[in-house]
Backbone atoms as SQL, in Angstrom:
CREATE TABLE atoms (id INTEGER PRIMARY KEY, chain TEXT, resi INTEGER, resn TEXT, atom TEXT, x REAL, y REAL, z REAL);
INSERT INTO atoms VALUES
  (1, 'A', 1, 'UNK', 'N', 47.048, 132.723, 88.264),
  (2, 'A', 1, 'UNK', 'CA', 48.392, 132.749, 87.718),
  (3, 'A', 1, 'UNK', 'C', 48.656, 134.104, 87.078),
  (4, 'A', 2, 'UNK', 'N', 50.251, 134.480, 86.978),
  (5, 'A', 2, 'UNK', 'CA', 50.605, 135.796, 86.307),
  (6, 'A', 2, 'UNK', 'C', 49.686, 136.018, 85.021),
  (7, 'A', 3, 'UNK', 'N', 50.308, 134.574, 84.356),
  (8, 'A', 3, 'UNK', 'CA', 49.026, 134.739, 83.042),
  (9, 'A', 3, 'UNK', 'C', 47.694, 134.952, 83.045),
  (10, 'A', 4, 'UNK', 'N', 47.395, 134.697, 83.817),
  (11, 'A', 4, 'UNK', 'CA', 45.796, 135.140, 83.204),
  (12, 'A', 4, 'UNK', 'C', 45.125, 136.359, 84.328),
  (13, 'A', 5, 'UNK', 'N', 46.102, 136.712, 85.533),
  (14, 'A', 5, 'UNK', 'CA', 45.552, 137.859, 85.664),
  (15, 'A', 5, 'UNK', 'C', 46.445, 139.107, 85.874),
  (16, 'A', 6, 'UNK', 'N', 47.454, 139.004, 85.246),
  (17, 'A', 6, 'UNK', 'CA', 48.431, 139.786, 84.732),
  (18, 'A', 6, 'UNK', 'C', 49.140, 140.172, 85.724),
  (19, 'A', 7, 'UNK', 'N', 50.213, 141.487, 85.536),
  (20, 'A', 7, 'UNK', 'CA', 50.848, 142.113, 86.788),
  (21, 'A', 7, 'UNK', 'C', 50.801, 143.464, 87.121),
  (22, 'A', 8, 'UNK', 'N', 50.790, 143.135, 88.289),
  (23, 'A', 8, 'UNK', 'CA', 50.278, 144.820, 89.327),
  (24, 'A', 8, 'UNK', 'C', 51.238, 146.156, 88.534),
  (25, 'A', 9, 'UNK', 'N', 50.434, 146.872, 88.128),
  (26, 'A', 9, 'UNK', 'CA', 50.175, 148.225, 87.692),
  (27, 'A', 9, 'UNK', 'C', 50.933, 148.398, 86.252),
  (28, 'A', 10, 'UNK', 'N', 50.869, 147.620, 85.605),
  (29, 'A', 10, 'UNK', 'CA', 51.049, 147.277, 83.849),
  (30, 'A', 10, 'UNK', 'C', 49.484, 147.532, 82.968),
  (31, 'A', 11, 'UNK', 'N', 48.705, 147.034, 84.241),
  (32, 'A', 11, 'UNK', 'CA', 47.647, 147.592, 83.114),
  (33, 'A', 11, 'UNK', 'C', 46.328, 148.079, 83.990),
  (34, 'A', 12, 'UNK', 'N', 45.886, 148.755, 83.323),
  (35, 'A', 12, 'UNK', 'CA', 44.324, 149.318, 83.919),
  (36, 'A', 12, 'UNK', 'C', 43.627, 148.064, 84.454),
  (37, 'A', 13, 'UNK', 'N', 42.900, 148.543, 86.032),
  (38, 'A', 13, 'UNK', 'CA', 42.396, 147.780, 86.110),
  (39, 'A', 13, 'UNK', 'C', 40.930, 148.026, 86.675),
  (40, 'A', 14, 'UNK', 'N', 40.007, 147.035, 86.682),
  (41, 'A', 14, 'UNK', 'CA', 38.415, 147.254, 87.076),
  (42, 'A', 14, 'UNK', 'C', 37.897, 147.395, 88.180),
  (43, 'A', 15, 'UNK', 'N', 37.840, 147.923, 88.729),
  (44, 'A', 15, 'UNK', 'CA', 37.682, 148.342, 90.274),
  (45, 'A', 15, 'UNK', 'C', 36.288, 149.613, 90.449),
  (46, 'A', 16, 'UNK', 'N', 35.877, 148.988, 90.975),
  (47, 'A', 16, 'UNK', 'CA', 34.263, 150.546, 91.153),
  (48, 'A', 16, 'UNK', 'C', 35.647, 151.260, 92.542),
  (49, 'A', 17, 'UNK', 'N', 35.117, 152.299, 92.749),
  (50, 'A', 17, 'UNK', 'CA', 35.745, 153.133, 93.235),
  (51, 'A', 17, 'UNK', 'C', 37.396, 153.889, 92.740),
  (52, 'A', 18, 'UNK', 'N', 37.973, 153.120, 91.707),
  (53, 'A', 18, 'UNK', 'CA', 39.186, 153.305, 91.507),
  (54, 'A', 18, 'UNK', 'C', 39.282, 153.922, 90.441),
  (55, 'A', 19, 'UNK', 'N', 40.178, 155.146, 90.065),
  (56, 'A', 19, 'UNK', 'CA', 40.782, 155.326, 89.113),
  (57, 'A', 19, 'UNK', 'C', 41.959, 155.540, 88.300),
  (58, 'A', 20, 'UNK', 'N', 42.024, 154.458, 87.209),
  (59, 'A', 20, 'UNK', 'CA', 43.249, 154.373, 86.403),
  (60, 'A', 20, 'UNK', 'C', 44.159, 155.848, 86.417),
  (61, 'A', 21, 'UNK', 'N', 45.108, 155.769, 86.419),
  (62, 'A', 21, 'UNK', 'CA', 45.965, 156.779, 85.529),
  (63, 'A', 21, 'UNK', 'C', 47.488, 156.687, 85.155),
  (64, 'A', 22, 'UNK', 'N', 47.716, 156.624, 83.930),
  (65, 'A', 22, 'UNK', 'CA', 48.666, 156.480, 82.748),
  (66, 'A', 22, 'UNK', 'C', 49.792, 157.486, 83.159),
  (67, 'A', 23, 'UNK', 'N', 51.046, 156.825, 84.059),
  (68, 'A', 23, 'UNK', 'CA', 51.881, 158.119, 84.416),
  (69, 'A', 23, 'UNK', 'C', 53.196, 157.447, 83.353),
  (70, 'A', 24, 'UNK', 'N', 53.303, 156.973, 82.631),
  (71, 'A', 24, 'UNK', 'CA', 54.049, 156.337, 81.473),
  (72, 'A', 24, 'UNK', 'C', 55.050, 157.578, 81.536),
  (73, 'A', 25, 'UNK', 'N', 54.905, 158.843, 81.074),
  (74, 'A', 25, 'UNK', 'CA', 55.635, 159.679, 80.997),
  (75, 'A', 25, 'UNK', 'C', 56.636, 160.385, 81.502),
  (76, 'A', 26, 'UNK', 'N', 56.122, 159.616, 83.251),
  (77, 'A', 26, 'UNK', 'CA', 56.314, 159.952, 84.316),
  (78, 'A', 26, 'UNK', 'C', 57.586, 159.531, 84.997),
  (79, 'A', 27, 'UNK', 'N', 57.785, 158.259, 84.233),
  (80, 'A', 27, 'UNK', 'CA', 58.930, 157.536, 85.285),
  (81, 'A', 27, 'UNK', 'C', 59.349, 156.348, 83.525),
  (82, 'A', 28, 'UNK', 'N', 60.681, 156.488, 83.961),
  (83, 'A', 28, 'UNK', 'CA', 61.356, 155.114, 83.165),
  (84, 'A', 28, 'UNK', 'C', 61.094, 153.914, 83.134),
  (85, 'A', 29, 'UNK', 'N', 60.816, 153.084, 84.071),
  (86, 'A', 29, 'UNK', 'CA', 60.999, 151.897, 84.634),
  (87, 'A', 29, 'UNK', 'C', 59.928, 151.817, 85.714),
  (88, 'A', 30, 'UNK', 'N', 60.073, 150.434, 86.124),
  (89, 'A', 30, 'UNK', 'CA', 59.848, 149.986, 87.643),
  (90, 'A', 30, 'UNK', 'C', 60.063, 150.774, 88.978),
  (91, 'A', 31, 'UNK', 'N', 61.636, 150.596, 88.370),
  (92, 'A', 31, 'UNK', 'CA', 62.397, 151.097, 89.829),
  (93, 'A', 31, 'UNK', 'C', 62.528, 152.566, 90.001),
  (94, 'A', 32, 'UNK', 'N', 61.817, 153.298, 89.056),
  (95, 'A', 32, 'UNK', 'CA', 62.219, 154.829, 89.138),
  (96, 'A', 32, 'UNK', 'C', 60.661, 155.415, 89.527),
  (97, 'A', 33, 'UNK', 'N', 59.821, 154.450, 90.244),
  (98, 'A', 33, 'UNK', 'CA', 58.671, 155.071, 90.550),
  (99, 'A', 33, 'UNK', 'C', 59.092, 155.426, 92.334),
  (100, 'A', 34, 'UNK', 'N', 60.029, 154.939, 92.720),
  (101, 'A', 34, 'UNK', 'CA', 60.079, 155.647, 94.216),
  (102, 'A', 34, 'UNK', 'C', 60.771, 157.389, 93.833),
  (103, 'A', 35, 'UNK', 'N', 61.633, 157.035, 92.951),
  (104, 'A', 35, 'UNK', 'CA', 61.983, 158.796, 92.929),
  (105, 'A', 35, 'UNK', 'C', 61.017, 159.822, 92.295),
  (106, 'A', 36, 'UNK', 'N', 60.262, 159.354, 91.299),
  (107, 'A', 36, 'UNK', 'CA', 59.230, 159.802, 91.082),
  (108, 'A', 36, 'UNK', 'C', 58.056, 160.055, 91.486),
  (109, 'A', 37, 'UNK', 'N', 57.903, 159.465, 92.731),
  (110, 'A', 37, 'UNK', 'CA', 56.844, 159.925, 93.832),
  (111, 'A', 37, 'UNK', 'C', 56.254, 160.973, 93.782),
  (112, 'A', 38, 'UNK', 'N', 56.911, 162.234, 94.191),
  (113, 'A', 38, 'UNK', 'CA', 56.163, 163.464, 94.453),
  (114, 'A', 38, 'UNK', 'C', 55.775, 163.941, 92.944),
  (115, 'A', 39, 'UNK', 'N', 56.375, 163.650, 92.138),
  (116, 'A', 39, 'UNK', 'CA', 56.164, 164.277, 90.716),
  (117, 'A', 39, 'UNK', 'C', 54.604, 163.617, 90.058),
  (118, 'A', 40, 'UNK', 'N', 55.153, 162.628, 90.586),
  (119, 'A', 40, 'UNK', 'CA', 53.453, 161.606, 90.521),
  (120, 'A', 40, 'UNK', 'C', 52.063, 162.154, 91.418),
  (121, 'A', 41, 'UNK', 'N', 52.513, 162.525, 92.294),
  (122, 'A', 41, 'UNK', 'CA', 51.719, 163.088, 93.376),
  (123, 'A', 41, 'UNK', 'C', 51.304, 164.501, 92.878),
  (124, 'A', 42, 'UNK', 'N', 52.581, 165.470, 92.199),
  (125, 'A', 42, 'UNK', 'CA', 52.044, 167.009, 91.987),
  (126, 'A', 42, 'UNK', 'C', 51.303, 166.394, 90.744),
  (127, 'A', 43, 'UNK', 'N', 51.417, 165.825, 89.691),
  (128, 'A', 43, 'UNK', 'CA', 50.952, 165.380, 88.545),
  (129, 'A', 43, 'UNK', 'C', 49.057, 165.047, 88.764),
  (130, 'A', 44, 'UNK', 'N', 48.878, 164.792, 89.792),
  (131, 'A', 44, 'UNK', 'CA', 47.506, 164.303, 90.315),
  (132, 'A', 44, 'UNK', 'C', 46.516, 164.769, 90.639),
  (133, 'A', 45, 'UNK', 'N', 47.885, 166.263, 91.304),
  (134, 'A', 45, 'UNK', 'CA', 47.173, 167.340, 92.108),
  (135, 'A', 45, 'UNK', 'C', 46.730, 166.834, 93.307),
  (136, 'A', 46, 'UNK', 'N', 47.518, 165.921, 93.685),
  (137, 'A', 46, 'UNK', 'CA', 47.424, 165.960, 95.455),
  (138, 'A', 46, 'UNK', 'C', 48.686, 166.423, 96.168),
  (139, 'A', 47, 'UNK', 'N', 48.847, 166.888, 97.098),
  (140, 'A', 47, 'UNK', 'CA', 49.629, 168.337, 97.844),
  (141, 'A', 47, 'UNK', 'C', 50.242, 167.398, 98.929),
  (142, 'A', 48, 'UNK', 'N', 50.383, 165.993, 99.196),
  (143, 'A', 48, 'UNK', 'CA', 50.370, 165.300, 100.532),
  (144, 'A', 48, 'UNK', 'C', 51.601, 163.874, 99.508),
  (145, 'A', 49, 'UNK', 'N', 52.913, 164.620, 100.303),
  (146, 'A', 49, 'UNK', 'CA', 54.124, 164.241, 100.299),
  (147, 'A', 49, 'UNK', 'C', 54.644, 163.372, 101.248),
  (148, 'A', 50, 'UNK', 'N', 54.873, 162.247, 101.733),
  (149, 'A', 50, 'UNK', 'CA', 56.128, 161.852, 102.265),
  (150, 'A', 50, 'UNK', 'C', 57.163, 161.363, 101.819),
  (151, 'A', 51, 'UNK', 'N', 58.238, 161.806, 102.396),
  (152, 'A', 51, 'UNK', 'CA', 59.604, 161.677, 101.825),
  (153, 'A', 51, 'UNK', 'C', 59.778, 160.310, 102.205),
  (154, 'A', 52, 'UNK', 'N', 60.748, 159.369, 101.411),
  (155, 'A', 52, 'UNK', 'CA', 60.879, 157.864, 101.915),
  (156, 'A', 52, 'UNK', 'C', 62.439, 157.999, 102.192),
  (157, 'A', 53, 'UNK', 'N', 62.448, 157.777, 103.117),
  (158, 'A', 53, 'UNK', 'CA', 64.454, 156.999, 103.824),
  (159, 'A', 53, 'UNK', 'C', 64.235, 158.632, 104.710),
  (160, 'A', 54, 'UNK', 'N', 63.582, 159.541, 104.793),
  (161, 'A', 54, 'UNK', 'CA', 63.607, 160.076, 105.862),
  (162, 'A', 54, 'UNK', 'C', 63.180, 160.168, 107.791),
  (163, 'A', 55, 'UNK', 'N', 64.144, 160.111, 108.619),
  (164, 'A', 55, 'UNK', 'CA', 63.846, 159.545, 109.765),
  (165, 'A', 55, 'UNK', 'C', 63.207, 160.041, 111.009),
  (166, 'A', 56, 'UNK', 'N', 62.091, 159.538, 110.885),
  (167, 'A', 56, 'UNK', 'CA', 60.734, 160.062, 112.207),
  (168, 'A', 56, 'UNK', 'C', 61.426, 160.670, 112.895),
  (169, 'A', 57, 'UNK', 'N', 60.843, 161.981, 113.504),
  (170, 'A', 57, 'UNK', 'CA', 61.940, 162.252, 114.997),
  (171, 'A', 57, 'UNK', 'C', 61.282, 161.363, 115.880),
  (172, 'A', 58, 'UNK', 'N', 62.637, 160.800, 117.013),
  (173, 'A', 58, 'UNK', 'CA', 61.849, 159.575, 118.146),
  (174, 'A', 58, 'UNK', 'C', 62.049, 161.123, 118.899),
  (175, 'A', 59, 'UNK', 'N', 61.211, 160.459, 120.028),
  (176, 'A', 59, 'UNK', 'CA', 60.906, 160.804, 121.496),
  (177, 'A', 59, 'UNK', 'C', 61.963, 160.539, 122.223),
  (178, 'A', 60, 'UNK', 'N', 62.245, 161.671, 122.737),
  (179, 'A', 60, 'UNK', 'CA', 63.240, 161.578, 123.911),
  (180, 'A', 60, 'UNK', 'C', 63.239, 161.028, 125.420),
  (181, 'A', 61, 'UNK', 'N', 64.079, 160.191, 125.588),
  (182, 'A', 61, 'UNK', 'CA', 63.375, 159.562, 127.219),
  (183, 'A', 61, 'UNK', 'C', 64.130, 160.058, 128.165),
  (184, 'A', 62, 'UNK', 'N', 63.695, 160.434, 129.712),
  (185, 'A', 62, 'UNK', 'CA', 64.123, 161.062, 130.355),
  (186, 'A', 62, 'UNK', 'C', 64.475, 160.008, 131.748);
């Protein structure tokens, strides 16, 4: 249940391989972690961006 094992990314959690990090500063809300993406990403120091609502180029058929 919510209660007793809380909700996804409110709090640190225990994981071997994983590590926490506190972007509180980072974003307002919930809903302001999609615009905050890359800022989260330069914040991390990882260099590997995708833009979201931007559209794949398709393949052209002949």
């Amino acid at each position: 249940s919510l209660l007793t094992q809380g909700l996804a990314g409110i709090q640190a959690v225990d994981v071997p391989g994983v590590e926490n990090v506190d972007v509180t500063e980072l974003v307002d809300g919930h809903s302001s972690y999609l615009s905050a993406a890359q800022l989260i990403l330069e914040h991390l120091e990882l260099n590997t961006y995708y833009p979201v609502f931007v559209p794949l180029p398709t393949a052209v058929s002949k």
